[in-house]
KOLGUKOL-361421 format. One line per 8 residues: their letters; for each residue x, z, y of C-alpha. Coordinates in nm, 2 decimals, decimal comma, always signed. Layout:
N
A) X:Z:Y  ...
% end
This chain:
380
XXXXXXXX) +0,00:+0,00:+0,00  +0,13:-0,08:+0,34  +0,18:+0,17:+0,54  -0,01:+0,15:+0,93  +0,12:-0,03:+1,24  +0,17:+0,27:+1,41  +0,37:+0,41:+1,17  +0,61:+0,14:+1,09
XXXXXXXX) +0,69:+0,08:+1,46  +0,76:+0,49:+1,48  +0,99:+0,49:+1,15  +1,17:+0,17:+1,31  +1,23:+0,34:+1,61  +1,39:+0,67:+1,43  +1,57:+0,46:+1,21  +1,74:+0,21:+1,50
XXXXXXXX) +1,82:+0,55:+1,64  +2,00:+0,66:+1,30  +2,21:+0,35:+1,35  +2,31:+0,42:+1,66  +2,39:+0,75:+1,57  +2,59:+0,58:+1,23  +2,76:+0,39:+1,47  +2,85:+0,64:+1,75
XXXXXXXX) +2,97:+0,90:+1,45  +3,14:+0,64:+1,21  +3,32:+0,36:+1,39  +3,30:+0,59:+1,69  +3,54:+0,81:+1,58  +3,86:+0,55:+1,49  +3,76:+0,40:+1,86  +3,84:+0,74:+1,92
XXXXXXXX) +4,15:+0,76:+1,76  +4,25:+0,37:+1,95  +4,19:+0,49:+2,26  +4,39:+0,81:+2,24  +4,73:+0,65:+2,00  +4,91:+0,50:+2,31  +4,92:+0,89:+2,46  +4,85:+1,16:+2,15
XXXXXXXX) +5,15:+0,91:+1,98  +5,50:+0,97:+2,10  +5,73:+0,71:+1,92  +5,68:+0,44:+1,68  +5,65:+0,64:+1,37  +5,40:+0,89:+1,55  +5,17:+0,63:+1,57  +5,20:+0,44:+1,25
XXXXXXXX) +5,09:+0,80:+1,12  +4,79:+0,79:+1,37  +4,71:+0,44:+1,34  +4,70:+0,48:+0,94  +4,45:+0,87:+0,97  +4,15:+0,56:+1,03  +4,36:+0,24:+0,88  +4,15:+0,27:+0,54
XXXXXXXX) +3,83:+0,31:+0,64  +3,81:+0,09:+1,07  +3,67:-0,23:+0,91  +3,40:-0,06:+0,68  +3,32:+0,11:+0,96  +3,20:-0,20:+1,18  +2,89:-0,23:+0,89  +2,73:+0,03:+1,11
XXXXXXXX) +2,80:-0,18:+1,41  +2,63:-0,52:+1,23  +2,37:-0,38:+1,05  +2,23:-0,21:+1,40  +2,28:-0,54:+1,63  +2,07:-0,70:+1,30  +1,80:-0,43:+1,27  +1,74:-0,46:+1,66
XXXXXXXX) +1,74:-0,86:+1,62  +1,49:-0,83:+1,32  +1,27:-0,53:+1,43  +1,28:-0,56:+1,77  +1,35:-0,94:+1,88  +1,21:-0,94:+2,21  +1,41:-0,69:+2,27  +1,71:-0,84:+2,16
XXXXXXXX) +1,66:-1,15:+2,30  +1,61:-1,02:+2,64  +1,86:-0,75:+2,63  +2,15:-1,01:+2,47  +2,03:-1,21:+2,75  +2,05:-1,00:+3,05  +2,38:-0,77:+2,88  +2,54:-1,11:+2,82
XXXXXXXX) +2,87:-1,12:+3,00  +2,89:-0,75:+2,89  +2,81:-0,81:+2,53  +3,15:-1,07:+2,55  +3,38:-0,82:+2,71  +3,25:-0,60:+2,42  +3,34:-0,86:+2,14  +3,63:-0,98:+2,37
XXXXXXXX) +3,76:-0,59:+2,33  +3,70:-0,59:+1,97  +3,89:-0,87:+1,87  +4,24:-0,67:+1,90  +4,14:-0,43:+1,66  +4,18:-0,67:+1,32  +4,48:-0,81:+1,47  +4,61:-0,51:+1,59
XXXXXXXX) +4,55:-0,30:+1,26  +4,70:-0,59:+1,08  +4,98:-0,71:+1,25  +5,15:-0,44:+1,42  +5,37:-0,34:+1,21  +5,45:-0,65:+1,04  +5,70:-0,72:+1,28  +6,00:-0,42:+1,38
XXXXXXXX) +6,00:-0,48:+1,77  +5,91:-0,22:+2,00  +5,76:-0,50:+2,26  +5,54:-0,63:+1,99  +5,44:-0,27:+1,85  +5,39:-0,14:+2,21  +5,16:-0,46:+2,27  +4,93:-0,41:+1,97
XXXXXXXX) +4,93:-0,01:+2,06  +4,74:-0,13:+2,40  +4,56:-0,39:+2,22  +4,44:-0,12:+1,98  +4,36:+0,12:+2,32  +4,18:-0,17:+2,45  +3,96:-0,23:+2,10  +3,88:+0,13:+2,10
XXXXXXXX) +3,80:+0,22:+2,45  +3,63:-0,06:+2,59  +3,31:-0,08:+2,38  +3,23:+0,28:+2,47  +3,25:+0,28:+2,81  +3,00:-0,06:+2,80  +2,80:+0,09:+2,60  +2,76:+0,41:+2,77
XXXXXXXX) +2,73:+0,18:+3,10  +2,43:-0,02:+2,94  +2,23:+0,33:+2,82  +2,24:+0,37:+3,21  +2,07:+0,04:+3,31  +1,79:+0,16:+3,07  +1,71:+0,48:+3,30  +1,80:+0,25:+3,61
XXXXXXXX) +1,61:+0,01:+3,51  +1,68:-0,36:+3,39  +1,62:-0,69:+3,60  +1,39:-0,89:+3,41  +1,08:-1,00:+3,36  +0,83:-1,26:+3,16  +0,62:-1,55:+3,21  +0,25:-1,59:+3,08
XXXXXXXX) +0,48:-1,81:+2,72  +0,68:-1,45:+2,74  +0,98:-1,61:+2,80  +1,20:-1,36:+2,98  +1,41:-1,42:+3,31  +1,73:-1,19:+3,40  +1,81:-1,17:+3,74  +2,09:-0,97:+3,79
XXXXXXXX) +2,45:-1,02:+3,74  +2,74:-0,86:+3,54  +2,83:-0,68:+3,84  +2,53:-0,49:+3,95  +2,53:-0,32:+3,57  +2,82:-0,17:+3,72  +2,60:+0,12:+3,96  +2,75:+0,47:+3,96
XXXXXXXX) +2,50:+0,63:+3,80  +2,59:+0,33:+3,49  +2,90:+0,41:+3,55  +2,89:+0,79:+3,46  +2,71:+0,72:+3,18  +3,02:+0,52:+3,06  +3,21:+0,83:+3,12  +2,97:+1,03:+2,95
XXXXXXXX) +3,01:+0,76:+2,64  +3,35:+0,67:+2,67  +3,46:+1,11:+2,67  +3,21:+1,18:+2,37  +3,39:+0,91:+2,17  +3,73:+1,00:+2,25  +3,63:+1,39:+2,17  +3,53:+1,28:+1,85
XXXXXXXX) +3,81:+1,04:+1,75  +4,07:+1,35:+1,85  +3,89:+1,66:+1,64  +3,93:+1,36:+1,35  +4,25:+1,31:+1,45  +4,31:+1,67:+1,44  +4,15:+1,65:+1,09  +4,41:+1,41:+0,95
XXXXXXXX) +4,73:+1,51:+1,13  +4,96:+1,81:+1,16  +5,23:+1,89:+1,36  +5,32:+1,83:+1,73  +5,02:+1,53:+1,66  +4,80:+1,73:+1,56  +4,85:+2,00:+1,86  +4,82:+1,70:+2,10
XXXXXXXX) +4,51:+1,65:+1,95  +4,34:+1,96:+2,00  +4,45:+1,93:+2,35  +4,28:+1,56:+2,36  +3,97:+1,75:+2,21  +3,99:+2,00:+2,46  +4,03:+1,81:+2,78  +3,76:+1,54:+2,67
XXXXXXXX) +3,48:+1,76:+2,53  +3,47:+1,92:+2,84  +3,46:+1,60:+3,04  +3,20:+1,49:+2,82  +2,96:+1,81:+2,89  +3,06:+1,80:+3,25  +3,00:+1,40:+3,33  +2,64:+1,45:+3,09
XXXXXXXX) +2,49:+1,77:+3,28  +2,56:+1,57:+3,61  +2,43:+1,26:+3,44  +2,09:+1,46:+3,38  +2,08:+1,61:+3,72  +2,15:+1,30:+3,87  +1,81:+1,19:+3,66  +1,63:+1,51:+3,75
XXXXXXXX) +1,71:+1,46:+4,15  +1,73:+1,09:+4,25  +1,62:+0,84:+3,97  +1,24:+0,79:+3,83  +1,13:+0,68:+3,56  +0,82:+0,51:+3,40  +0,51:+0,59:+3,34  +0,23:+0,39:+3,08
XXXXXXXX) -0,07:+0,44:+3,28  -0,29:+0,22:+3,09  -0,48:+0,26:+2,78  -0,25:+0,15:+2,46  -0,37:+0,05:+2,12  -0,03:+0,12:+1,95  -0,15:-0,09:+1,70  -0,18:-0,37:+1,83
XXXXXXXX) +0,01:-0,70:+1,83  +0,30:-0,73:+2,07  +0,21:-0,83:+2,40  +0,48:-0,67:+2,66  +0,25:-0,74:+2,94  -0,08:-0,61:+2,84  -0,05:-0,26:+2,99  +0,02:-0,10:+3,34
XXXXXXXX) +0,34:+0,09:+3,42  +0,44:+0,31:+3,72  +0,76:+0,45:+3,79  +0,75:+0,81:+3,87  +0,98:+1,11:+4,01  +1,09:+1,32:+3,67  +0,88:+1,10:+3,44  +1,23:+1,09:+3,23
XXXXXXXX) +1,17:+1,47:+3,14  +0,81:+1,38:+3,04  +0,85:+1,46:+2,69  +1,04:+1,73:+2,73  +0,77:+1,90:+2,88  +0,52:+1,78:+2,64  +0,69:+1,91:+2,35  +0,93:+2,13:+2,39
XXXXXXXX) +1,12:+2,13:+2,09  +1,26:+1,80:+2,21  +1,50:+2,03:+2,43  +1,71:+2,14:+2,10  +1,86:+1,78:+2,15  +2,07:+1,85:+2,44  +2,11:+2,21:+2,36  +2,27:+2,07:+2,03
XXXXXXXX) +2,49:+1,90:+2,22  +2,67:+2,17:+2,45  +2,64:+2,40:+2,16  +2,85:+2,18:+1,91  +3,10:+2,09:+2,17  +3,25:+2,39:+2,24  +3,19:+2,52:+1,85  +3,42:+2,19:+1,73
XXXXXXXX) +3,68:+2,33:+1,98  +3,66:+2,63:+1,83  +3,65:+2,55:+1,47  +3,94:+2,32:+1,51  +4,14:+2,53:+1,67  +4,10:+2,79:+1,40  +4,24:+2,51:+1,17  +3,88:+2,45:+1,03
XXXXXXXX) +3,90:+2,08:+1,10  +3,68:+1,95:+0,85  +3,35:+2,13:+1,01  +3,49:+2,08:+1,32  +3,44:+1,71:+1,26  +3,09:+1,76:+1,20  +3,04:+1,96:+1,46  +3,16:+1,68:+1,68
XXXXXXXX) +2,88:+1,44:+1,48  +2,60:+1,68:+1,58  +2,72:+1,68:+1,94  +2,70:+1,30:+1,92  +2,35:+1,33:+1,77  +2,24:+1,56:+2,06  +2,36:+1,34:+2,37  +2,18:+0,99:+2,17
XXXXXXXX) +1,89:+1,18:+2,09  +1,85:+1,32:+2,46  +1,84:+0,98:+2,55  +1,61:+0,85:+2,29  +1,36:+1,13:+2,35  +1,42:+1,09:+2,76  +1,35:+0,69:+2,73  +1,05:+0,70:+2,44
XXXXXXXX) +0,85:+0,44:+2,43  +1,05:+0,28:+2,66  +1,32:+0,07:+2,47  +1,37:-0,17:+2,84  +1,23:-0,09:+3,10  +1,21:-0,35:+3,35  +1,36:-0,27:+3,73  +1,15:-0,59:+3,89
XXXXXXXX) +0,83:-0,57:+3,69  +0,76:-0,25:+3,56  +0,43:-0,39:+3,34  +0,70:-0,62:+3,15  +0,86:-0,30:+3,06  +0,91:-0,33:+2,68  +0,83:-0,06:+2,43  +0,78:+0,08:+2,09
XXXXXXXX) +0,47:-0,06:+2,06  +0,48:-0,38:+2,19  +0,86:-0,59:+2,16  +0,87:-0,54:+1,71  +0,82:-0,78:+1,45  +0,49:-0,78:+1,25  +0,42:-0,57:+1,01  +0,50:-0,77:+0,69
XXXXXXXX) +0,85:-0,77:+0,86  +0,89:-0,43:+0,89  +0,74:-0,31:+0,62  +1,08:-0,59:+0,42  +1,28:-0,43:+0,62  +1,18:-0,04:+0,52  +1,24:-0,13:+0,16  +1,54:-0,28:+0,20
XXXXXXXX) +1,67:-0,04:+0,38  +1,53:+0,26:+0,16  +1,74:+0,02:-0,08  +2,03:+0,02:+0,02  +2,11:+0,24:+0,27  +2,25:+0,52:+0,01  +2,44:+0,27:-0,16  +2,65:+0,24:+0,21
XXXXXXXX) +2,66:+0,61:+0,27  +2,75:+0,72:-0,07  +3,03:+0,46:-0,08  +3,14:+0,53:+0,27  +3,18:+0,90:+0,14  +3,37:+0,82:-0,20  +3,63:+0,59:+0,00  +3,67:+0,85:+0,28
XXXXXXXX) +3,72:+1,12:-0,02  +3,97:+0,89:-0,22  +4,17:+0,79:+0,13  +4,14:+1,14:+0,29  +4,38:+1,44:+0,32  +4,68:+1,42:+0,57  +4,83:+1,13:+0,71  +5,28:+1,25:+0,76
XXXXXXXX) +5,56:+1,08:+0,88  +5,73:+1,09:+0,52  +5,41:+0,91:+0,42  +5,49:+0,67:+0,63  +5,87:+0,58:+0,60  +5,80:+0,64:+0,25  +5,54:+0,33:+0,21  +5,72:+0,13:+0,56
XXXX) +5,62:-0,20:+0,39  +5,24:-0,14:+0,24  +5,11:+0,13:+0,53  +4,99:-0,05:+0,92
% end
């Protein structure tokens, strides 16, 4: 039996969100590690022994990033299609970024010159540091508010440039993005190290989880004081086929915290998050790295799922006609579509996670410098 409309466009919702999540915790943290090697590494050797803590697992890793850009094309393609549309010069610089990290991981250490390893260090820096802070920068257009809208054949018009994504407020929420990742990457790297590498990484861990606290308490007072949000003030059949502009939106001062005040046990989400920040620091610290890490992964779930909760229905809201505003109700697929998709993804989904945590259980433990001269020719 199929399950309701309703339903399926609520479970798609969560479960875009768990990708996202996936994503932030699972490739998030050897960005992480990328954008903290050319400074947490000292000499050439240091950072073979950093680059080879993620080496193993970085390109399994990017399933997560795949199988979310697919879900949001399959379950949500007006969505995607407007979104790839406007975001598209920043969707390039994201791939652009991306493309040093096969070469990078690969090719590094193939060749024994400092210029060459120093080069593919930065490269790696760049693969691991850009995506973040684009990312972080596009979560901020959704509060902002994205230039678009749709004619009567809903074909969807961007009228805004690369540049104007670039807004302060987007901007912090790059920061907010970019430091979260970068905690995350160093409590791993504090996981897989030891030494004088590992102390720089509790330092990393220390300087960037409060950065990240700091940059997303102003992000949500800046929300709070200065930016509204929107508002469905028309009857909604959430049932009903997709059609972005049948409904009537407003944009209102503190409708972001409307569902925090509607129910109230959304507010564990960003409780969760400065909670689990400074408990990581502290288990890591106490050389409890392990549930430090996961500690790190809940703070990760709290600052996306503050946003998810802040931005519900809302998935793009649109800056130059609010009505075109598209939501969980009315950009999915039908529900044959994602009703295939559930099942496949009730399918396989444990197959990816339970592999994911064999290969990290085989390829764990700590990453040395004797490991490393030892295996000079098979290690990156």
């Amino acid at each position: 039996m199929l399950l309701d409309y309703t339903t399926l466009k609520l479970i798609w919702w969560l479960l875009v969100g768990v990708l996202l999540v996936g994503f932030a915790i699972m490739d998030g943290h050897d960005m992480g590690v990328g954008t903290l090697l050319p400074f947490v590494g000292r000499d050439d050797v240091e950072r073979r022994v950093i680059i080879n803590t993620v080496g193993p697992h970085w390109d399994g890793n990017q399933v997560w990033f795949i199988t979310g850009g697919g879900a949001i094309f399959a379950a949500w393609p007006l969505v995607y299609a407007t979104a790839f549309s406007g975001f598209y010069w920043a969707m390039l610089a994201v791939l652009w970024a991306l493309f040093f990290r096969p070469v990078g991981f690969d090719y590094r250490s193939k060749i024994d010159n400092p210029t060459w390893r120093r080069t593919w260090d930065w490269g790696l820096f760049v693969g691991g540091a850009v995506p973040p802070l684009i990312f972080g920068v596009a979560f901020g257009n959704l509060f902002l508010g994205v230039p678009f809208s749709f004619d009567t054949q809903l074909v969807s018009t961007y009228s805004g440039s690369f540049w104007e994504l670039l807004s302060p407020f987007a901007l912090l929420c790059g920061v907010v993005s970019s430091a979260m990742i970068s905690f995350h990457g160093a409590i791993y790297l504090a996981h897989r190290t030891q030494g004088e590498i590992q102390w720089r990484a509790l330092r990393a861990a220390g300087f960037f989880g409060g950065l990240m606290l700091l940059a997303f308490a102003a992000a949500g007072v800046w929300l709070w004081m200065g930016i509204p949000g929107y508002v469905i003030q028309s009857a909604l059949d959430t049932a009903a086929q997709p059609n972005p502009l049948a409904k009537t939106v407003i944009r209102e001062a503190g409708a972001w915290f409307a569902n925090y005040r509607h129910y109230p046990l959304t507010l564990a989400l960003p409780a969760v998050a400065f909670v689990a920040v400074p408990v990581a620091q502290a288990l890591a610290r106490s050389g409890r790295t392990m549930a430090a890490f996961w500690a790190s992964a809940l703070a990760i779930v709290g600052v996306i799922g503050t946003a998810g909760a802040a931005l519900f229905p809302f998935i793009l809201p649109s800056s130059i006609d609010p009505n075109a505003s598209l939501t969980v109700w009315d950009s999915v697929s039908s529900q044959l579509t994602l009703t295939i998709m559930l099942v496949a993804t009730l399918l396989f989904m444990p197959i990816i996670i339970t592999y994911t945590a064999w290969a990290y259980r085989v390829m764990g433990g700590k990453v040395t410098a004797a490991y490393v001269r030892e295996n000079s020719h098979s290690a990156y």
